[in-house]
C-alpha positions in Angstrom: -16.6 4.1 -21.0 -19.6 4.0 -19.1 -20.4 7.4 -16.8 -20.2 7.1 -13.3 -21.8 9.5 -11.9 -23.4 10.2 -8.9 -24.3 12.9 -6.6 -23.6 13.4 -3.2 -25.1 16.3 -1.0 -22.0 17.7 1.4 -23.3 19.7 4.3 -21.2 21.7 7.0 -22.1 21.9 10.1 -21.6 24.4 13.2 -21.7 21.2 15.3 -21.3 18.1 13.1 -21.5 15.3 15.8 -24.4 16.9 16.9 -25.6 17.0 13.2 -24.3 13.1 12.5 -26.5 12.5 15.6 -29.8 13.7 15.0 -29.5 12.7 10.9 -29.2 8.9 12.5 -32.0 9.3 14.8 -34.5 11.3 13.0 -34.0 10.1 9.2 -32.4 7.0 9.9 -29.1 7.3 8.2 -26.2 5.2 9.2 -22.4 6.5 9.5 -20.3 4.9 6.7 -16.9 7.0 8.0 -16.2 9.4 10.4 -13.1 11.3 10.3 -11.6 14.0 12.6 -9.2 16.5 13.8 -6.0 16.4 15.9 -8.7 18.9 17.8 -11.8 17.0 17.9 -13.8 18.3 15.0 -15.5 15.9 12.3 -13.1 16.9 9.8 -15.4 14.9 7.1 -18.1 11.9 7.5 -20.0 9.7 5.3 -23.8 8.6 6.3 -25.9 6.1 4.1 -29.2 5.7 3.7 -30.4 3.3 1.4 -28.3 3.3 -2.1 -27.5 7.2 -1.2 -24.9 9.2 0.9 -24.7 12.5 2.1 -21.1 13.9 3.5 -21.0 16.1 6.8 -18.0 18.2 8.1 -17.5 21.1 10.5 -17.8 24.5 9.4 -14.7 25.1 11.7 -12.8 28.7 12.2 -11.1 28.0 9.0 -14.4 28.4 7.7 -16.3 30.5 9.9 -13.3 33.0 8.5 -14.0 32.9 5.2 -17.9 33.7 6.0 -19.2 30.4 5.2 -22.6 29.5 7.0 -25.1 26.8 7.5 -27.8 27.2 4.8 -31.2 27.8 5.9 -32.2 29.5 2.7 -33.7 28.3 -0.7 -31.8 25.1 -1.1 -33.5 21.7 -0.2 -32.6 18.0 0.0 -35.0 15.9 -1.6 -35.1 12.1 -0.2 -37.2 9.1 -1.7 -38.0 7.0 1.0 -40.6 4.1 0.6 -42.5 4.3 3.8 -43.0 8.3 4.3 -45.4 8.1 7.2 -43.5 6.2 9.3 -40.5 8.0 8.5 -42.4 11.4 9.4 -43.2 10.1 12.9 -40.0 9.2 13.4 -38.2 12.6 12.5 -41.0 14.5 14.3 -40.5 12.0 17.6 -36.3 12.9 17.0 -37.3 16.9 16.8 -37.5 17.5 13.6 -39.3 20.5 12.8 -42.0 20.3 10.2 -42.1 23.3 7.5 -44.7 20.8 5.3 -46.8 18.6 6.4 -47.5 14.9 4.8 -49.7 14.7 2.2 -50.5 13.5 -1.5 -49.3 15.3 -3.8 -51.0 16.0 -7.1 -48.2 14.0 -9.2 -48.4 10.8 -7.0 -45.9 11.4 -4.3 -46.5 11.4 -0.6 -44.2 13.8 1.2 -43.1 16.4 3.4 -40.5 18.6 4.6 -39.0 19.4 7.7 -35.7 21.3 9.1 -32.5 19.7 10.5 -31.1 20.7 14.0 -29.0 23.6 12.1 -31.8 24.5 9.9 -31.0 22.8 6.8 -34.4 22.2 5.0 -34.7 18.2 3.8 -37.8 16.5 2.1 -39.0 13.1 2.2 -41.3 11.5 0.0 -42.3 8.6 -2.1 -41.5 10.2 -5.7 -38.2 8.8 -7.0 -37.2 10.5 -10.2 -35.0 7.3 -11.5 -37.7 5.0 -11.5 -39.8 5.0 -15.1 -43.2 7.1 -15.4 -45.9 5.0 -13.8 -43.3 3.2 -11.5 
């Protein structure tokens, strides 16, 4: 049996169409599903980018209850995109705020990282831990 496996990043949201927004314009993701609530709120949605997904919901008073928050704290999405620079200018243009600027890095990688609308923290760069050393 072979493993299937694969990881996908859920993030909740205080406003997730907002969110689902600003993911599309600034990182270029592209909504796969969007699902909501008898009242309105993004109950759960998938975005692509590339071969990857990342799921988005409302944090909702369900949620807001039970204490559960947008991040903002040590956590970090890591993103390999092929064409960093252009990608940078295009989150920053979107508002995206930068917390690292672009640069080399010592192992190869050109990168940065930047916060979401909500504050989630996300990095882009050009290292892509599948591919084999030297890739």
């Amino acid at each position: 049996m072979t493993d299937r496996s694969r990881l996908f990043p859920a993030l909740r949201y205080n406003d997730a169409r907002a969110a689902i927004d600003f993911l599309v314009a600034a990182f270029g993701f592209t909504p796969h599903a969007i699902h909501t609530t008898p009242d309105g709120l993004i109950a759960h949605a998938e975005l692509r980018l590339g071969d990857g997904m990342v799921m988005i919901g409302a944090i909702g008073p369900d949620l807001a209850a039970k204490g559960r928050t947008v991040s903002g704290g040590t956590s970090s999405i890591y993103v390999s995109v092929a064409y960093v620079d252009g990608h940078h200018d295009k989150a920053v243009a979107a508002g995206a705020v930068v917390t690292r600027p672009l640069a080399d890095t010592d192992y190869g990688s050109r990168e940065y990282s930047c916060r979401d609308l909500e504050g989630y923290e996300w990095s882009f760069g050009t290292y892509d831990p599948m591919l084999p050393p030297g890739d």
